[in-house]
C-alpha positions in Angstrom: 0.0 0.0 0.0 1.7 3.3 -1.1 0.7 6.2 1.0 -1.8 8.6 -0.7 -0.5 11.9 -1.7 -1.0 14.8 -0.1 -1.8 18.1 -2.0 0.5 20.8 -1.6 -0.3 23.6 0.8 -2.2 26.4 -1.1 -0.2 29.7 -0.6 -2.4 33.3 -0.9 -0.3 35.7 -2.3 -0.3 38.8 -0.1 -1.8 41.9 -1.5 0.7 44.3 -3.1 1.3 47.6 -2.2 -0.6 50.5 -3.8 1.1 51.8 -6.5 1.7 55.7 -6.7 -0.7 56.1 -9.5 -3.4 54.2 -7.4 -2.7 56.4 -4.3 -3.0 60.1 -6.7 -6.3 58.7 -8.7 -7.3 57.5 -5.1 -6.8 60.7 -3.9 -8.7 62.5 -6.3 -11.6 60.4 -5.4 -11.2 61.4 -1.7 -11.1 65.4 -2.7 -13.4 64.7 -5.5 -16.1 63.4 -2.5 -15.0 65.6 -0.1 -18.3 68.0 0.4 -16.3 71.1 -1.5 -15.8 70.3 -4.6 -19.6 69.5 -5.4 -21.5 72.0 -3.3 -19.0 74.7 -4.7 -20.0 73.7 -8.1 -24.0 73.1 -7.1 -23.6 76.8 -5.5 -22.4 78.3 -8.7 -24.7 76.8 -11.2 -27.9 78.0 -9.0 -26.3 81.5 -8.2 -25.7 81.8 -12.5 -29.4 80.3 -12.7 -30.3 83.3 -10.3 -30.6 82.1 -7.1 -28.2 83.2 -5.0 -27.8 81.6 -1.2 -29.3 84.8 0.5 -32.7 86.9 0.1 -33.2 90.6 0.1 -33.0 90.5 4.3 -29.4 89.5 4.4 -30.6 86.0 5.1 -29.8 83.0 3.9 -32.6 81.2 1.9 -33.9 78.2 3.2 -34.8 76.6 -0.2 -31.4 77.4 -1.2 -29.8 75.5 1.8 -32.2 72.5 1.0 -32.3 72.6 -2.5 -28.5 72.6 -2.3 -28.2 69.6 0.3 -30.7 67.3 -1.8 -29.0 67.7 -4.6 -25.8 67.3 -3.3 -26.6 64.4 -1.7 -27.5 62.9 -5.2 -25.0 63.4 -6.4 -22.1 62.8 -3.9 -23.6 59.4 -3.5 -23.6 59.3 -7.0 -19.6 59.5 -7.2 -19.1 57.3 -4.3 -20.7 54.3 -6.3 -19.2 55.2 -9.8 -16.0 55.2 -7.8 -16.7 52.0 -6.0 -17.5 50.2 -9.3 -14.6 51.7 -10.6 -12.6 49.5 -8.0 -14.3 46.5 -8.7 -16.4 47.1 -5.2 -20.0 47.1 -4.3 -21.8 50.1 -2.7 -23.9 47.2 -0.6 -20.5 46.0 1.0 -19.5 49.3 2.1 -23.2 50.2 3.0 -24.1 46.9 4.9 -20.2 45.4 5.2 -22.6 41.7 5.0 -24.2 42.4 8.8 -28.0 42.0 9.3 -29.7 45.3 8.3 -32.5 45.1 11.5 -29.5 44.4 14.0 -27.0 47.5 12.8 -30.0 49.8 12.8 -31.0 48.9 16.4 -27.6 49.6 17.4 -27.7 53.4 16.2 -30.1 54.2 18.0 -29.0 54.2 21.5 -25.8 56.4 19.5 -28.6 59.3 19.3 -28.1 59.8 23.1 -24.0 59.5 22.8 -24.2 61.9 20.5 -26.3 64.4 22.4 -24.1 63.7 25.5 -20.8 64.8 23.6 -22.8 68.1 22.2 -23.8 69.0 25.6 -20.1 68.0 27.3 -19.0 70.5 24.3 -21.5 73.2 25.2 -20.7 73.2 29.0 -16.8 72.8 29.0 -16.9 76.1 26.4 -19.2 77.7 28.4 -17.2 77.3 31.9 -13.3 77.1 30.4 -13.4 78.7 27.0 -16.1 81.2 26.2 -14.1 82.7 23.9 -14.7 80.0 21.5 -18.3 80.8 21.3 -17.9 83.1 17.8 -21.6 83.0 16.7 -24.3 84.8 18.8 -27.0 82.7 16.4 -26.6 79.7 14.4 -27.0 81.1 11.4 -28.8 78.0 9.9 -31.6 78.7 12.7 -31.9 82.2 11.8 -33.9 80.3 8.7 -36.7 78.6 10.9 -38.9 81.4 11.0 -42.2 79.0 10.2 -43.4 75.7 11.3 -43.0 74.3 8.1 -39.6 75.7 7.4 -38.5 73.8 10.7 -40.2 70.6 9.3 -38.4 71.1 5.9 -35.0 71.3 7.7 -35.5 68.5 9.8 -35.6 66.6 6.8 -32.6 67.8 4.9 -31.1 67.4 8.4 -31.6 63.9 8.5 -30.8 63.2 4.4 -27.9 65.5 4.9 -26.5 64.1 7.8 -27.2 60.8 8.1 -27.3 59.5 4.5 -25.1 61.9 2.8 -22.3 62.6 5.6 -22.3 59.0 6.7 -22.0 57.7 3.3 -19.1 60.2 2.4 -17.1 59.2 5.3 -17.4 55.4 5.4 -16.1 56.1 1.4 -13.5 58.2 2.6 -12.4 56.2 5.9 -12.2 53.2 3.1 -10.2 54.8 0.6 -7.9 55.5 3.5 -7.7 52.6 5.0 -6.6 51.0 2.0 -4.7 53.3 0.4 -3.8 56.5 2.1 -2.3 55.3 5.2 -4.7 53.6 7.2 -7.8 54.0 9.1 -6.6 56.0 12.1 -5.1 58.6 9.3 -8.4 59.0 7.7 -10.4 59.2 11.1 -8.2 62.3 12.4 -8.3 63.8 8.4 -11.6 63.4 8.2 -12.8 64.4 11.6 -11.0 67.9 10.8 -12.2 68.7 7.7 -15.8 68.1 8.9 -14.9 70.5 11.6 -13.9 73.1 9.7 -17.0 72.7 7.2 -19.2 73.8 10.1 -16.6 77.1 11.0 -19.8 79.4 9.5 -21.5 77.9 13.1 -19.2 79.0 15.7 -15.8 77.6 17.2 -17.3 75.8 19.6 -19.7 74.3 17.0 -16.9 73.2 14.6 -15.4 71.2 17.9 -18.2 69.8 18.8 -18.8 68.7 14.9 -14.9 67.6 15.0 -15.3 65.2 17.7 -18.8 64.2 16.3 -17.0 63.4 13.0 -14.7 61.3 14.6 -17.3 59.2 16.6 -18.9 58.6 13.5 -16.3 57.5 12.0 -14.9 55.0 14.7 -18.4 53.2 14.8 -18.0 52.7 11.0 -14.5 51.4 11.4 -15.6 49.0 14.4 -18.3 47.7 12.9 -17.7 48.4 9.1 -21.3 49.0 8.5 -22.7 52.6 7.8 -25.9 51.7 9.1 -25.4 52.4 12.9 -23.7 56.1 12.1 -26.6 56.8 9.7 -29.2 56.3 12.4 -27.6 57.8 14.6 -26.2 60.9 13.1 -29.8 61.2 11.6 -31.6 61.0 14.6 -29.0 63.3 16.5 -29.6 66.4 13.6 -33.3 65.5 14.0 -33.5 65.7 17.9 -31.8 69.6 17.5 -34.1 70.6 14.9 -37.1 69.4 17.5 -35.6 71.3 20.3 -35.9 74.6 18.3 -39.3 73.8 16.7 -40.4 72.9 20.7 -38.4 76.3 21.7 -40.3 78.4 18.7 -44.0 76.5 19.7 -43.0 77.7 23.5 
């Protein structure tokens, strides 16, 4: 009896490194879905189509605001799946990341109330240590609510905005870093930053408080690699402020 043989042990290549081509055309997808670029180009086709961002009051427009964050939200998502099928990836692995949709979504919502904790910790410590930082007298995006219905409209950009739009941009960018652009904890503090300083028009204090929001976000999505729990979440966050001022305006 001869001994049978035994296949040879199969031997996975590892994955090479990225090229520098692949990081620059990476790269351009990252600044490319970065908020900036498109809502710079959205703001200047509807200023040439004659609507400009602020009415005859000095005010911005509400339609513009939401007009502007639907649109962009089309479209950013739009880029993140060309780009993704450009790689030879799904949209519905970097959405879902293969968990159960019922079970990610429960866990955002007890996030909501994390959230709101770190916003209020925010508010307090600049309020007792660092009033300085409070640069805004007036959010200027609550300067807007003026009717019932223009606080219902916000509330739902709010919650397209931010949790479908901003969720979905940084679990794309978070990827493309963690992959390419020197790993995941590079993209969380890049990313966190930048979303700071996108919310400078609200305050310091605000842009902290959105820095350190940013970056809780985006350490859920790299824990559990599912967009799911920071889109219900971050939606239901933006949606519990814009019920505080429509409560505050009914009182």
């Amino acid at each position: 009896m001869f001994p049978e043989p035994v296949d040879p042990p199969v031997i996975t290549p590892e994955p090479s490194a990225p090229t520098l081509t692949e990081r620059f055309v990476v790269l351009l997808e990252v600044l490319m879905c970065s908020d900036f670029p498109t809502q710079l180009a959205l703001g200047a086709t509807f200023t040439a189509l004659g609507y400009g961002p602020y009415g005859t009051d000095g005010q911005l427009r509400l339609a513009y605001v939401a007009g502007l964050s639907l649109v962009d939200t089309v479209v950013l998502v739009g880029l993140v799946a060309l780009f993704l099928y450009a790689h030879g990836e799904r949209p519905r692995d970097l959405i879902l990341g293969g968990q159960p949709v019922a079970r990610e979504a429960a866990h955002g919502v007890p996030l909501i109330l994390v959230a709101l904790g770190i916003a209020v910790a925010v508010l307090v410590a600049v309020q007792r240590w660092a009033p300085m930082l409070h640069t805004v007298a007036q959010n200027p995006l609550q300067q807007m609510l003026g009717r019932p219905r223009d606080m219902w409209l916000f509330a739902l950009v709010s919650v397209v905005a931010g949790g479908i739009r901003e969720e979905t941009q940084r679990a794309f960018l978070l990827h493309r870093f963690d992959v390419w652009l020197g790993g995941g904890t590079v993209g969380l503090i890049v990313t966190s930053l930048a979303f700071g300083f996108g919310h400078l028009i609200q305050g310091v204090d605000a842009a902290i408080a959105t820095a350190l929001l940013g970056a809780f976000w985006g350490a859920i999505y790299l824990r559990r690699r599912t967009v799911l729990p920071a889109m219900i979440g971050h939606g239901g966050f933006d949606l519990a402020q814009v019920l505080k001022l429509i409560a505050l305006g009914a009182g």
